[in-house]
C-alpha positions in Angstrom: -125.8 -39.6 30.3 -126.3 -35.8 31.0 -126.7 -34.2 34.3 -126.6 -30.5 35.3 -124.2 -28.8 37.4 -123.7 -25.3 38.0 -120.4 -23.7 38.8 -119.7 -22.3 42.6 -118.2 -19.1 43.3 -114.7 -20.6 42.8 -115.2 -21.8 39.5 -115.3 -25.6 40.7 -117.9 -28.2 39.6 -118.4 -31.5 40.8 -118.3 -34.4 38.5 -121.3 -36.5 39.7 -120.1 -40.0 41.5 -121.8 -42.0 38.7 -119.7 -40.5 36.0 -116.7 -41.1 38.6 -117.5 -44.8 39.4 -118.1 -45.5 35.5 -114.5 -44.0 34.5 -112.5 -45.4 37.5 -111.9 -41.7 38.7 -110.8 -41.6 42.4 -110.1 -38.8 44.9 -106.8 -37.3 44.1 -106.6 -38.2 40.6 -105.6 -35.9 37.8 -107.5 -34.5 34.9 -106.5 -33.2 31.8 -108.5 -30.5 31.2 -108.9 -28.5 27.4 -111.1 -27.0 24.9 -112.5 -28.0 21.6 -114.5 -25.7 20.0 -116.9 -24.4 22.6 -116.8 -28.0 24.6 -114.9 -28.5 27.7 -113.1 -31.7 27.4 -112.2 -33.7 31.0 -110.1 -36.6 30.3 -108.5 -38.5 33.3 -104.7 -38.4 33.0 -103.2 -41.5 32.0 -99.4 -42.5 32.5 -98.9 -45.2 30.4 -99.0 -46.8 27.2 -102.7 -46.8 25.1 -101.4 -50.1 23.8 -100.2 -52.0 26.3 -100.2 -49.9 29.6 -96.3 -50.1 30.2 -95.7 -46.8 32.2 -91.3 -46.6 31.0 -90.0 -45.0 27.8 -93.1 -43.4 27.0 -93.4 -40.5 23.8 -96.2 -38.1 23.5 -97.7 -38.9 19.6 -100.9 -36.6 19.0 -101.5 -36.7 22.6 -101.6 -40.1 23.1 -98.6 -41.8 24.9 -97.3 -44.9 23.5 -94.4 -46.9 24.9 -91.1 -47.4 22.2 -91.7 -51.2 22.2 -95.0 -50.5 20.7 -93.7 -47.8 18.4 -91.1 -50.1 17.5 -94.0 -53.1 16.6 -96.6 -50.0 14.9 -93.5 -49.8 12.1 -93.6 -53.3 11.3 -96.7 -52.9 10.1 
């Protein structure tokens, strides 16, 4: 999906409500925003695990947050 937006006079640009509804992004929610290259990269900020979505003992791995039970379960393998 690609739609065009242009950037106001404050440097703000709207992510259109389709894109919104699709990745569960609500009012108030936070964004991580970075660069790759010469892409701008909008991720919504997530506070849990990527395996299991327990939100305690959490450690940053490559950016990705993973919980220590699952660490604990990803050695065993």
């Amino acid at each position: 999906m690609s739609i065009d937006r242009r950037i106001d006079n404050l440097g703000r640009v709207v992510i259109p409500k389709e894109i919104r509804d699709k990745l569960d992004i609500k009012q108030k929610d936070a964004l991580e925003i970075y660069n790759h290259g010469s892409n701008i990269i909008l991720k919504k900020f997530e506070t849990s695990c990527i395996f299991c979505g327990n939100e305690k003992t959490l450690i940053n791995y490559n950016d990705k947050l993973i919980c220590e039970k699952c660490i604990k379960k990803l050695k065993n393998i």
